[in-house]
C-alpha positions, -999 to 999 in steps of 0.1 A, spaced: 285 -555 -168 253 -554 -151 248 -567 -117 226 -587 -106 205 -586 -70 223 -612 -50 259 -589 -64 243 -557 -56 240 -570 -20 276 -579 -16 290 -549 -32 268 -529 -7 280 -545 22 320 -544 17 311 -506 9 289 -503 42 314 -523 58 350 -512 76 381 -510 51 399 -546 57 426 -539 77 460 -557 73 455 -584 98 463 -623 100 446 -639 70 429 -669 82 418 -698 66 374 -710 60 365 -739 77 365 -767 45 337 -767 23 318 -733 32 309 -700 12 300 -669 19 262 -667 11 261 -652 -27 236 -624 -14 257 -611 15 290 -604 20 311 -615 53 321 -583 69 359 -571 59 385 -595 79 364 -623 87 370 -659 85 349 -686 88 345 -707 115 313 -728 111 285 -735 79 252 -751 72 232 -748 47 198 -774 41 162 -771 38 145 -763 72 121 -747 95 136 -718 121 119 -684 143 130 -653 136 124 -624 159 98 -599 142 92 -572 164 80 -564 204 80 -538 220 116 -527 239 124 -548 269 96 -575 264 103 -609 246 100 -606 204 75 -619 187 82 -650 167 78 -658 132 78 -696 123 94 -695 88 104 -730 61 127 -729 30 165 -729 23 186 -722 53 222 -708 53 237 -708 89 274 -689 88 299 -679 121 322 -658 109 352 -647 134 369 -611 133 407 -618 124 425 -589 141 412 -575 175 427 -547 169 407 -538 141 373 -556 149 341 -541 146 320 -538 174 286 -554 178 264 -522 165 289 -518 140 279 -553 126 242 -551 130 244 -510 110 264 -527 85 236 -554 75 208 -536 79 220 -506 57 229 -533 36 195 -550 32 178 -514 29 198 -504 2 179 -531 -18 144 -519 -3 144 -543 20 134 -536 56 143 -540 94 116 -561 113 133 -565 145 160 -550 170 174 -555 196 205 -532 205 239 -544 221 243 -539 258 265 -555 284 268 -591 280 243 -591 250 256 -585 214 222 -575 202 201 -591 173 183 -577 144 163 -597 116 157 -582 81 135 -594 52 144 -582 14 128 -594 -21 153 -613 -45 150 -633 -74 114 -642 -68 120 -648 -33 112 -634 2 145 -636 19 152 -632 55 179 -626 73 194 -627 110 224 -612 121 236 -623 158 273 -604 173 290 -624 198 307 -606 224 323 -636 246 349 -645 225 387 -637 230 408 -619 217 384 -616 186 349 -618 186 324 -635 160 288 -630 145 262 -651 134 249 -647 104 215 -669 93 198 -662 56 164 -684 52 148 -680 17 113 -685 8 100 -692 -24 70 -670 -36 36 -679 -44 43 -685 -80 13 -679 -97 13 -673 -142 -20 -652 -144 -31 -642 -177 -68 -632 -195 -74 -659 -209 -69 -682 -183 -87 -661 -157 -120 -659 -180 -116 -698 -184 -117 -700 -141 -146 -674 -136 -168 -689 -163 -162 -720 -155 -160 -718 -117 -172 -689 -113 -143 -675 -92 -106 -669 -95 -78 -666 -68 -51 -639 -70 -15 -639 -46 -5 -605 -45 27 -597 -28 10 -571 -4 33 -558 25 25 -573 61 -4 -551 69 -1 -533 35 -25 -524 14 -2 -509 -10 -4 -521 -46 29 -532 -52 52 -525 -89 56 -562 -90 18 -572 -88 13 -546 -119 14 -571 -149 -12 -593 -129 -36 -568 -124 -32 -558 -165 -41 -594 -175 -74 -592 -149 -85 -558 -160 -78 -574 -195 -98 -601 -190 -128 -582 -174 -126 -561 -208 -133 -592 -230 -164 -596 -211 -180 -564 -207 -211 -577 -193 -197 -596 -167 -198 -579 -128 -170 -592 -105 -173 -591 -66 -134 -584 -51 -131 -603 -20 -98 -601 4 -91 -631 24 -62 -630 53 -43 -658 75 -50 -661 111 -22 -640 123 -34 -610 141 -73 -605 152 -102 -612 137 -113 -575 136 -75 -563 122 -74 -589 95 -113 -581 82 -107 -540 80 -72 -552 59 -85 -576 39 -112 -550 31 -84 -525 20 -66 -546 -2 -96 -556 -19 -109 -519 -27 -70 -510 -35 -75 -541 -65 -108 -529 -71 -90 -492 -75 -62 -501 -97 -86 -523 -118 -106 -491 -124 -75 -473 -130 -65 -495 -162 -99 -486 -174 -122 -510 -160 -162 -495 -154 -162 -488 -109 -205 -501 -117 -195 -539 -127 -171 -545 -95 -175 -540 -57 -153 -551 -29 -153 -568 4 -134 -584 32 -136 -614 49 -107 -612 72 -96 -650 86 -130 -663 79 -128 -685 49 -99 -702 54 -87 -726 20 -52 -740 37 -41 -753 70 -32 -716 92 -10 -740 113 16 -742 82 34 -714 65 24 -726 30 -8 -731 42 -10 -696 56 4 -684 24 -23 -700 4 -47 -682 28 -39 -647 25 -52 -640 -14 -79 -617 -38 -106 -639 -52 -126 -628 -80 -161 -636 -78 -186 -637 -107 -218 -627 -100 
């Protein structure tokens, strides 16, 4: 049987995780779930659950002994305290936070913030993953006051993609018509990096620019308002001559296109919303 993602993840983390020792099998509070992309760690119960639709802050980095920096972040929200069942077999804190993030990792997802345990502090760490056409981020908070066992907090927010069907025909409807056409490519934060995913997009464009040979296409990037002005033009810059680059790669002529960046200038959303944001960071095509 093949697995799918959201499996994958459990399976990794009860093999990250401790062996279940024989302790005092507890009961779920009524009417929760372990969240179908992550496991609870081995001899766990749970003690509290919410899951709705909402807006949180996760921690996304900072440098050691400052406050993080906060992401504001909007879609599904799973909220799970789990408690340890034996303390003679609990995990401690670090053991918790290694055991998700190796988790996460092992799906190419990434760590974007740490913060160790220390006394009187479990620690913290937030991870963000791709599944299922989503960007999926996760928080995992040890609790250390707790007697004789401890507990974690683990929070899971998922964010639906830019969903965008591109293909040639409909892009050479939107530049002759329009004269320009938007692409959402899943770039990294501060990437530039063509992604595997973004492949069968840039196909249909390089597609479409073959059906009009004629035709000469400026590549403009476009970022949100996160960052400075300066960072986000020289990166919006290098993701457009990375499109421009894989373009000529799939056989497009380098003398029809050229690139440029306009950073934060030319703003088509709200940057005080996510989706809005979202909408903001894109590749136009512009006939010229």
């Amino acid at each position: 049987m093949t697995l799918t993602k959201y499996h994958r993840w459990t399976v990794l983390l009860v093999m990250f995780g401790l062996t279940a020792a024989a302790g005092m099998a507890q009961e779920d509070v009524k009417g929760s779930a372990d969240h179908p992309m992550l496991s609870r760690y081995p001899n766990s119960h749970i003690t509290e659950y919410e899951k709705t639709y909402n807006a949180v802050e996760m921690s996304v980095g900072g440098a050691p002994g400052t406050r993080p920096k906060k992401q504001s972040l909007e879609g599904q929200f799973t909220r799970i305290r789990y408690f340890h069942n034996d303390p003679n077999s609990q995990p401690s804190a670090l053991q918790v936070i290694r055991n998700y993030q190796n988790a996460v990792r092992s799906v190419g997802g990434k760590v974007v913030y740490e913060r160790l345990p220390r006394p009187n502090d479990g620690g913290e760490t937030t991870l963000v993953a791709q599944s299922g056409g989503k960007e999926v981020w996760v928080r995992v908070r040890p609790e250390i006051f707790s007697a004789p066992t401890q507990s974690y907090l683990l929070e899971i927010l998922e964010r639906e993609g830019m969903e965008q069907k591109v293909t040639a025909a409909r892009l050479l409807d939107e530049l002759q018509k329009q004269g320009f056409t938007a692409l959402y490519l899943s770039f990294e934060t501060n990437s530039w990096q063509i992604r595997p995913s973004d492949a069968a997009t840039l196909d249909e464009v390089a597609a479409a620019l073959k059906q009009t040979p004629g035709m000469k296409v400026s590549i403009e990037g476009h970022t949100d308002n996160v960052g400075t002005p300066e960072s986000n033009r020289v990166l919006s810059e290098r993701r457009a001559q990375s499109v421009l680059d894989a373009l000529v790669q799939r056989g497009v002529d380098r003398a029809r296109l050229s690139a440029a960046g306009f950073g934060q200038e030319r703003p088509v959303a709200d940057n005080r919303t996510e989706e809005g944001r979202a909408k903001n960071r894109r590749v136009e095509l512009v006939r010229k």
